[in-house]
N, C-alpha and C positions, 0 to 999 in steps of 0.2 A: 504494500500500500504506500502511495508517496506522502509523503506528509504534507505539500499544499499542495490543491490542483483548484483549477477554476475552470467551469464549463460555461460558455457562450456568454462572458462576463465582460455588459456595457454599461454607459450611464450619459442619459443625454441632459444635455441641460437648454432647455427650450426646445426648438428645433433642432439643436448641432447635439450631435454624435461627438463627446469627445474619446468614449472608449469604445471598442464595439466589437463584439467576438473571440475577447482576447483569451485564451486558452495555451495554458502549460502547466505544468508536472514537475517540481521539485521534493525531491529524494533528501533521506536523512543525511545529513553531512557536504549537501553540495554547497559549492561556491559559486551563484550565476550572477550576471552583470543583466541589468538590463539599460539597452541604451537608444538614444535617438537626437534627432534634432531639439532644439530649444520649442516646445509648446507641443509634444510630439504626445502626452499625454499620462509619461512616468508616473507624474508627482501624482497625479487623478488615481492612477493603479494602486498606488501606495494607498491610497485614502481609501482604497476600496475595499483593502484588504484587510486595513488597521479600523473597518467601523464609523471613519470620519464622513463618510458617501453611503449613501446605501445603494448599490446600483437599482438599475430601473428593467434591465436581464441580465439571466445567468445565474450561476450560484459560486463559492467558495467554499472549499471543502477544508479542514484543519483536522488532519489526522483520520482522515474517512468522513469525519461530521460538519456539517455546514454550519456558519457563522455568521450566515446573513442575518441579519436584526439584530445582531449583538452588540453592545457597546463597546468604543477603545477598551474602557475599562474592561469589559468582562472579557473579550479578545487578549488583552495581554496576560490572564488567570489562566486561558488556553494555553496560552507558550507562544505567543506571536510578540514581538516588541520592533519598535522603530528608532529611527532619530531622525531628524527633520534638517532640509535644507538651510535652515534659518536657525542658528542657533537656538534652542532654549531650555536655558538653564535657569536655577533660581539663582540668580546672581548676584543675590545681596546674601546667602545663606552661604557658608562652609561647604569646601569639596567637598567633606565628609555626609554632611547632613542632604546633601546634592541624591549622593550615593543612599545614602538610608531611607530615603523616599521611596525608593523601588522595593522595598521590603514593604510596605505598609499592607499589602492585600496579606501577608500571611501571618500579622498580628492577628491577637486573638484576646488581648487584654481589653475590658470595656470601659466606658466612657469617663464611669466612676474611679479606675484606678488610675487612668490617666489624669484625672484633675488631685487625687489627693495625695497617691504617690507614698503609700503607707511602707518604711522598709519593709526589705522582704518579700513585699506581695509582687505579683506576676511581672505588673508592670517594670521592673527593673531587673527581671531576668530575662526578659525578653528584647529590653532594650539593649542589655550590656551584649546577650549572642547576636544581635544587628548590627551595631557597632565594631565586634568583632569581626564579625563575616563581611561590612564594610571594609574596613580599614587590610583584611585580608585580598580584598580584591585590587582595592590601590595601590597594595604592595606588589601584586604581581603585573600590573600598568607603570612601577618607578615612580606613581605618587603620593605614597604612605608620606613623605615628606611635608608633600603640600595639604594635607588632611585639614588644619585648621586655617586656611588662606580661604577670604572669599573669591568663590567662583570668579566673580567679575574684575579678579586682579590676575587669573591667568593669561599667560599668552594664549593668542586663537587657535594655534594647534593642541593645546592643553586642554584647554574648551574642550574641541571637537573629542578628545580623547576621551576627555571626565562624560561627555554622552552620553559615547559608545561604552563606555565602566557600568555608567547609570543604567542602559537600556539591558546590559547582563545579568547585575544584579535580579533582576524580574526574572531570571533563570529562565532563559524564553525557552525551544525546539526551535524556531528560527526567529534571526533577527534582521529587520532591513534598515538598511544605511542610504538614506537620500543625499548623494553629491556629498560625503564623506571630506573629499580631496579639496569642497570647492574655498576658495579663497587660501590657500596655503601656499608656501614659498615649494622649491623642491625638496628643500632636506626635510620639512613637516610633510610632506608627501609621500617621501622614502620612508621614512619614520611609520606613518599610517598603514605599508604596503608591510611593511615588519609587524604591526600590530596589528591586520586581518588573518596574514599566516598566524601569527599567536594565537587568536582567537580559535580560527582553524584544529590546531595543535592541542587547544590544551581544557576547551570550551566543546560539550557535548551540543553543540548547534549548527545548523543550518544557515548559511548568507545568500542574502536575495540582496543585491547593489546597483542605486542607481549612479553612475560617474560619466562624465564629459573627458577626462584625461585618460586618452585612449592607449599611455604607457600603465598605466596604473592598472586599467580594464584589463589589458591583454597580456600583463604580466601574473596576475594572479586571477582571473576567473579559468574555469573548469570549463564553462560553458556559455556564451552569449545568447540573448533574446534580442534584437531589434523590429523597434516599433514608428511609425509614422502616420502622422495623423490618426494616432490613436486604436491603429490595427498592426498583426504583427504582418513585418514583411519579409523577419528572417531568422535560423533557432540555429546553432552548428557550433563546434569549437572554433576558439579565436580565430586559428590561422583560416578557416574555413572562411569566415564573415571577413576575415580583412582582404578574402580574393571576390567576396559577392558581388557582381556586379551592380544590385539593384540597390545594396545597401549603401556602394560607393557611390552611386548618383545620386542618393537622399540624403548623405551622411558623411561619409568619410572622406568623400572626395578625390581627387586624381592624386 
């Protein structure tokens, strides 16, 4: 069984079709890129997938079961998590507290012992194992360090990184990564291309990626999708899509 697959999955908004038929099959542990022209309709698929959309056909399957109607929220309880083209972090709060936010669905302390915080009681055993299981993750990212720095004083490759930490912590089965790479110099790129093989390596997860930097794509995806104007127009390993002809004349170019 794959772990996501989506059947004849569109969404129009008015009359325009911005997705329409889109169908594929990713497996436990792949690495795919999906990629296209700017407005080609990625970021719409992400939305479709993570609960932000609700298409208008089609379905999505997570783990054999569908997840249409379901909230972000309850989608990421599934094992589905993202990170968004656009930064967003809480950036006035602590890396660490950044990270401990992706724990909140498997709290189990109620409302009463979070407000009186009696030693002893649940709530402070549950916090110190999040805490730990946090600051364990940072440490294997090279940010145990930056643990008490607010978010909003990291550099933007640190950002992007503290994310992809956050979006782990939710213990997803797959994670998708929107434009990862975008806005970083080269060596925060190289850096990123080192921290998806990690992920890869050492993270029992699935990657679904959307990127424009086609050294980044076709040095670490398994398998390419490209899409245009919102339908696909091409599925194959890398070296296959960088000789496509149709995909060169919508995409890659001469």
């Amino acid at each position: 069984m794959a772990l996501l697959e989506t059947k004849n999955l569109g969404i129009s908004f008015g009359g325009l079709k911005a997705v329409d038929e889109f169908e594929i099959s990713i497996d436990n542990h792949e690495l795919v890129g999906l990629i296209g022209p700017n407005g080609a309709g990625k970021t719409t698929i992400f939305n479709l997938l993570t609960g932000v959309y609700q298409p208008t056909q089609g379905d999505v399957l997570l783990g054999g079961e569908s997840i249409i109607g379901l909230t972000p929220n309850q989608i990421v309880k599934k094992g589905l998590t993202r990170t968004f083209q656009n930064i967003r972090l809480f950036k006035t709060l602590t890396v660490l507290d950044n990270v401990k936010i992706a724990f909140h669905h498997k709290m189990t302390y109620g409302v009463s012992n979070s407000i009186l915080r009696f030693p002893g009681t649940k709530y402070w055993k549950e916090e110190k194992q999040i805490e730990e299981k946090a600051l364990e993750l940072l440490a294997l990212f090279n940010m145990e360090h930056q643990a008490y720095q607010l978010a909003q004083n990291l550099p933007y490759g640190e950002q992007r990184k503290l994310e992809i930490a956050r979006a782990l912590a939710a213990e997803p089965k797959l994670l998708l990564l929107d434009e990862p790479a975008a806005g970083m110099n080269p060596q925060e790129t190289h850096e990123l291309m080192e921290n998806i093989h990690f992920i890869r390596n050492n993270f029992d997860v699935s990657i679904l990626l959307i990127e424009h930097d086609m050294k980044l794509v076709m040095g670490i995806c398994e398998r390419l999708i490209v899409i245009d104007y919102g339908m696909i127009i091409a599925q194959g390993l890398p070296e296959e899509i960088r000789a496509n002809k149709k995909v060169i004349g919508a995409y890659l170019g001469n």
